[in-house]
matplotlib code that plots the C-alpha trace (Angstrom):
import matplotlib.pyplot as plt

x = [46.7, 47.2, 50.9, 51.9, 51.2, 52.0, 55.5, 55.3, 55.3, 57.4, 60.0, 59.7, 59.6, 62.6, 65.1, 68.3, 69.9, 70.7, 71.3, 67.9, 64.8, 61.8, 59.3, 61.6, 62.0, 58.2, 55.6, 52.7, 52.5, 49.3, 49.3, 47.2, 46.2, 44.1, 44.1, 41.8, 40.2, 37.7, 35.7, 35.0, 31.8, 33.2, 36.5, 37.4, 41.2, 42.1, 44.0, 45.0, 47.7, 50.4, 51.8, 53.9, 52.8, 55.7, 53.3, 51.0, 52.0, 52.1, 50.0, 46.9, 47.6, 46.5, 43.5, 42.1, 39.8, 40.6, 44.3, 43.9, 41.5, 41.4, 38.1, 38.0, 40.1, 38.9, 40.0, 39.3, 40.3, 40.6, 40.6, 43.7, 42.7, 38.9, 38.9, 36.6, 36.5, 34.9, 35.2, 34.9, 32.3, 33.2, 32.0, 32.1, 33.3, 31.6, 28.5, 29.2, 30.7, 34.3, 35.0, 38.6, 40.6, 41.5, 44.9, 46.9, 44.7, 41.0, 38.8, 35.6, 34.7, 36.3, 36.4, 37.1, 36.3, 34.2, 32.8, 30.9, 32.6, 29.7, 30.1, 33.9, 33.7, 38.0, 39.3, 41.9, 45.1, 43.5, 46.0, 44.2, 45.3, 44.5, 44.2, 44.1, 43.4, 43.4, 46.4, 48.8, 48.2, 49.9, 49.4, 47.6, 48.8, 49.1, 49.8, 49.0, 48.5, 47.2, 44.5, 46.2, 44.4, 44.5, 46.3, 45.0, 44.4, 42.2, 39.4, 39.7, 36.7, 37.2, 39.0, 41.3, 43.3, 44.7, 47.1, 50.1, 50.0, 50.3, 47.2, 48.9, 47.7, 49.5, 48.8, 50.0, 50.9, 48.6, 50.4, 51.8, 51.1, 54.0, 52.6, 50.2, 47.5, 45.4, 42.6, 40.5, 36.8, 34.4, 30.8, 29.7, 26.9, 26.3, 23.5, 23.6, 20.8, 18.4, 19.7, 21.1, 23.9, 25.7, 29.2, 32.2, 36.0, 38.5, 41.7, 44.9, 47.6, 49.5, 50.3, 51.9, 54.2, 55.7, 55.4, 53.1, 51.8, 50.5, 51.4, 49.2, 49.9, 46.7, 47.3, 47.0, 43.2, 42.5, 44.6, 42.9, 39.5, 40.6, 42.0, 39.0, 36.2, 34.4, 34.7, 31.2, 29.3, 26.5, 27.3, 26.8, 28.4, 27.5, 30.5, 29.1, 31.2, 34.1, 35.9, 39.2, 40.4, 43.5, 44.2, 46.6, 48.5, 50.6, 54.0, 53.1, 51.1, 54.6, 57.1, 55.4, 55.7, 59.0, 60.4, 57.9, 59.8, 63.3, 65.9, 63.3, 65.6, 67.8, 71.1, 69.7, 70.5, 67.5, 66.6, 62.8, 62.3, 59.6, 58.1, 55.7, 54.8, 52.8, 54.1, 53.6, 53.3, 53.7, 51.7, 50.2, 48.3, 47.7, 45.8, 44.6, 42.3, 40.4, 38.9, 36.9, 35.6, 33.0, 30.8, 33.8, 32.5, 34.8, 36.0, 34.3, 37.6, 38.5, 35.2, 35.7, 38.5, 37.5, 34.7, 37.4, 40.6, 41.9, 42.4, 38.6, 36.7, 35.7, 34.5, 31.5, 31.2, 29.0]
y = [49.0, 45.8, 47.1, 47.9, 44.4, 42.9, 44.0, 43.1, 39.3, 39.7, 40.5, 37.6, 35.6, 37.0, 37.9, 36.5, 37.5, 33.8, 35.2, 36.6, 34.4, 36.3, 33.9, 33.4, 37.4, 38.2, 40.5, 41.3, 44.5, 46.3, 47.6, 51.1, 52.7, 55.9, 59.4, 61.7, 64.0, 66.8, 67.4, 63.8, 62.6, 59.6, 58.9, 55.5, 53.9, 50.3, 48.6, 45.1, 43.1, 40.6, 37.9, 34.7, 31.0, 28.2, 25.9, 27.6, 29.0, 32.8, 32.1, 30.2, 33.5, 35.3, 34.0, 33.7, 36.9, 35.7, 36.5, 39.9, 41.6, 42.8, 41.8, 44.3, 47.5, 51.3, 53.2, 57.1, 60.5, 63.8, 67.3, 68.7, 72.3, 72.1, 68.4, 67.1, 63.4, 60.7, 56.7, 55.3, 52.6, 49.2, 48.2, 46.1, 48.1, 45.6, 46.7, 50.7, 49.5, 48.7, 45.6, 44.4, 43.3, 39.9, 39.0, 37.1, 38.4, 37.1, 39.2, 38.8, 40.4, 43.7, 45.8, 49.2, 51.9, 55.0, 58.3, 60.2, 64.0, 65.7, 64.1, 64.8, 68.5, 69.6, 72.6, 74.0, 74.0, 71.3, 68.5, 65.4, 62.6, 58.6, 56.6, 53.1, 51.5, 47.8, 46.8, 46.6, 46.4, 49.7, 51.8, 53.2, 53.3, 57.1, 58.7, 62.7, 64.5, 68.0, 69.2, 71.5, 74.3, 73.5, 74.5, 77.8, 76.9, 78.6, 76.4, 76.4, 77.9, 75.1, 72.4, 72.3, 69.4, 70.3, 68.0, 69.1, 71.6, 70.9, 71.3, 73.5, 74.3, 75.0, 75.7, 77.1, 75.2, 76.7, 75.3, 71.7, 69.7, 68.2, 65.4, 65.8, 63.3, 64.6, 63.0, 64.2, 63.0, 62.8, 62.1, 60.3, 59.5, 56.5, 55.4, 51.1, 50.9, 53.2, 51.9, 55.0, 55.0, 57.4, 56.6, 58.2, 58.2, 59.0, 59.5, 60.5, 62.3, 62.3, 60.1, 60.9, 63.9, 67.1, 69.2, 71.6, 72.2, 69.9, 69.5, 67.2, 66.7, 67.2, 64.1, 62.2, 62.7, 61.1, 58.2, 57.9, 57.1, 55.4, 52.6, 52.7, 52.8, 50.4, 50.6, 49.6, 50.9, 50.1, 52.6, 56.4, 58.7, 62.1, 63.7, 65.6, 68.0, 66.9, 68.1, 68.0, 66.8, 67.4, 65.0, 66.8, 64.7, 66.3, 65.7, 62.5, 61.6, 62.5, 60.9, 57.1, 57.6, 58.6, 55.8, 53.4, 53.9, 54.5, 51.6, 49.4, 50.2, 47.9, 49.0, 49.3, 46.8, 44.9, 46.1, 47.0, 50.4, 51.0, 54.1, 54.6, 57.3, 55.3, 55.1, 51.4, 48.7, 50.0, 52.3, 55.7, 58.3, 61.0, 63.6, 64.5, 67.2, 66.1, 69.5, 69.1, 70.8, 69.9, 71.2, 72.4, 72.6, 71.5, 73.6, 73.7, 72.6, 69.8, 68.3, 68.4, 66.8, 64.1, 63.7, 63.9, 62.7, 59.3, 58.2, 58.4, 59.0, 55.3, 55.9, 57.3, 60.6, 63.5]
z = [7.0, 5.2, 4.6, 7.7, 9.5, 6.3, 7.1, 10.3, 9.1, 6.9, 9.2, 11.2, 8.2, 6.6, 9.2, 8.4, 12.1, 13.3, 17.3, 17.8, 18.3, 17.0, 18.7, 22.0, 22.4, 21.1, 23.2, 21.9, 19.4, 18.4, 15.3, 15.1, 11.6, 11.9, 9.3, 10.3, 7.6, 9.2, 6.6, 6.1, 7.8, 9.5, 11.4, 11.3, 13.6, 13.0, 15.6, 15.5, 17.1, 16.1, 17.6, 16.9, 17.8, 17.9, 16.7, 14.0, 11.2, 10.6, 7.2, 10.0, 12.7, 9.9, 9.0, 12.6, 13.3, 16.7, 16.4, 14.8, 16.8, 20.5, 22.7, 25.5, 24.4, 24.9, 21.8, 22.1, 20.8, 22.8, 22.0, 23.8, 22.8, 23.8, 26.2, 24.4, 24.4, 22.7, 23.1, 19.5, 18.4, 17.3, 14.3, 11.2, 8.2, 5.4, 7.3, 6.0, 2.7, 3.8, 3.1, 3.8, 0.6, -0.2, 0.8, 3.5, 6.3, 7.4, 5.4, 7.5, 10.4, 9.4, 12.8, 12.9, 15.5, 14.3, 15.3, 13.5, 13.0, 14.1, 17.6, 17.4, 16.0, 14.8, 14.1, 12.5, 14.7, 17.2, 18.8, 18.9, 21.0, 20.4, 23.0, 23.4, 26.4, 27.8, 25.8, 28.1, 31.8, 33.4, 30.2, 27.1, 24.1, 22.7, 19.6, 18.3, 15.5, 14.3, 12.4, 10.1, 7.4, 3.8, 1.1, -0.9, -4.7, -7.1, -9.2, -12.9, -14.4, -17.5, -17.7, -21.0, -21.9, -25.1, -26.9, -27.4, -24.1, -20.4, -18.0, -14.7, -11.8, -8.2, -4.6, -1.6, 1.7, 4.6, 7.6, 7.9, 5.2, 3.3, 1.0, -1.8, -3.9, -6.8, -9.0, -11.9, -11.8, -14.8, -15.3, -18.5, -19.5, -21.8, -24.0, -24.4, -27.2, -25.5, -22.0, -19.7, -18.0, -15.3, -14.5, -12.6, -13.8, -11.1, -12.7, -10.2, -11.8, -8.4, -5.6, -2.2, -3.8, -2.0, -5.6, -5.0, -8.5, -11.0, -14.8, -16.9, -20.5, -22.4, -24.5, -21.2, -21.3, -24.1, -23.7, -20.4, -21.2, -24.0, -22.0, -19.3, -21.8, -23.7, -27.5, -28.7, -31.5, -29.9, -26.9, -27.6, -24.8, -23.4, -21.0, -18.2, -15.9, -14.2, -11.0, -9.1, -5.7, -3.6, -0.9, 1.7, 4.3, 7.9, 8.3, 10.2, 7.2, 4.9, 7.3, 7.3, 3.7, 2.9, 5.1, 3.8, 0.2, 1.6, 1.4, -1.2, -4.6, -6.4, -4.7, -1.1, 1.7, 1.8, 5.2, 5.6, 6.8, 9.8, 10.6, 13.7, 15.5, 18.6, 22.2, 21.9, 19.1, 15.3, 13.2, 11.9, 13.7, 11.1, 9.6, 6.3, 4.5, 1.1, -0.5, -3.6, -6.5, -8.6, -11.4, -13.7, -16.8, -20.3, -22.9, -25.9, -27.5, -25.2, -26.0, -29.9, -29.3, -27.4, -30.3, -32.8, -31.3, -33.3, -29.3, -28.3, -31.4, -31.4, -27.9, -29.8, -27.4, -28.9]

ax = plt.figure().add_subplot(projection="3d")
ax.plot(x, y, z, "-o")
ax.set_aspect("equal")
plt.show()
């Protein structure tokens, strides 16, 4: 979210086009980010608003809850397949463990509008419909998405980084999806002089691709947790199972990415790219699926390495 109005200032700020007066021609434009991921407890849609002041700085707008935030909006989602509708809740995120990131934007209150799944039941091959109301006088603001079925992939029983050989797996599109993320996780356990320790790793080994297959080199591994763990001989470690996650994102999800990083390289014009898919204002209405799998177990291999490895051995694992 924080890129998406970030740009927005940015184009006011950088605009080199001497015949059009950004502040002059200026209406106000809401700014909507919402991804909605059924089999994630919580949906949460950000919607915020920009504007430009002749006589304050876009730097002081930005830090003014006041000036990022609408008072009296109606922000809801329908069902088009089954009509169900639901107005969302207003709410803090810090207060659910959101906090916003520090930046050029006021970082406190963070609002956000939320329903809880359960309330909001999807299905596969829904059309859901945002709709904002109050923002404009003689009409809502509208965007839609679907909810689309996952890809099919198959679990490794192990997982097996072996150095030297590549780590594979694949899976096959469903329906719509069209961009990919994927991300390791491992638990450790460590021992700090008889003090215990559970921690997480979350390791992505892909970001926002269309591949639909991974290939990991099995070195990688090592050198991972070599640079995100502690050497200390004081520190004995333990690793537990890991697991595996594939993010999936729609074709809306896809498109406000590829034209986020289209035009941006060294030999293109230096014209920001926008991508939006509301009736009004700028920003994504999306949907995503994140399917997990946990409990995989390591190869008996894979962990003598890790023991052994000149990369981790000093890591102490055993």
């Amino acid at each position: 979210m924080r890129y998406i109005v970030g740009l927005l200032v940015v184009l006011f700020l950088a605009s080199c086009d001497n015949e059009l007066d950004l502040v002059k021609d200026f209406k106000e434009v809401p700014v909507v980010y919402g991804l909605l991921d059924r089999t994630a407890e919580t949906q949460y849609i950000r919607v915020e608003r920009a504007f430009a002041d002749r006589e304050i700085s876009p730097n002081d707008i930005a830090q003014n809850p006041d000036s990022l935030y609408y008072d009296d909006i109606t922000v809801r989602l329908i069902n088009k397949r089954t009509n169900g509708e639901f107005i969302l809740e207003r709410i803090d995120g810090a207060d659910e463990g959101l906090p916003r990131d520090e930046g050029l934007f006021a970082t406190s209150p963070n609002f956000l509008y939320k329903v809880n799944t359960v309330d909001f039941p999807m299905s596969e091959g829904d059309s859901i419909q945002l709709r904002i109301s109050n923002v404009f006088e003689d009409r809502d603001v509208r965007a839609t998405t679907n909810i689309f079925k996952p890809p099919f992939f198959v679990s490794p029983n192990t997982l097996n980084f072996e150095r030297g050989r590549q780590f594979r797996l694949s899976w096959n599109p469903s329906d719509d999806p069209t961009v990919y993320s994927a991300a390791f996780t491992f638990d450790i356990t460590e021992n700090r002089n008889g003090e215990i320790k559970d921690t997480t790793l979350r390791w992505v080994v892909l970001n926002n691709s269309e591949r639909t297959q991974l290939e990991v080199e099995g070195e990688s591994f090592y050198s991972f947790l070599a640079s995100s763990l502690e050497e200390n001989s004081n520190i004995t470690r333990t690793m537990g199972n890991g697991g595996f996650e594939l993010i999936t994102g729609n074709s809306d999800v896809a498109d406000y990415i590829r034209v986020g990083q289209a035009n941006l390289g060294i030999t293109s014009s230096g014209e920001i790219p926008i991508f939006t898919n509301m009736s009004e204002g700028l920003g994504i209405f999306g949907s995503n699926v994140t399917d997990r799998r946990s409990g995989l177990p390591f190869r008996d291999s894979t962990i003598d390495s890790l023991i052994n490895s000149p990369i981790t051995r000093n890591l102490n694992f055993q």
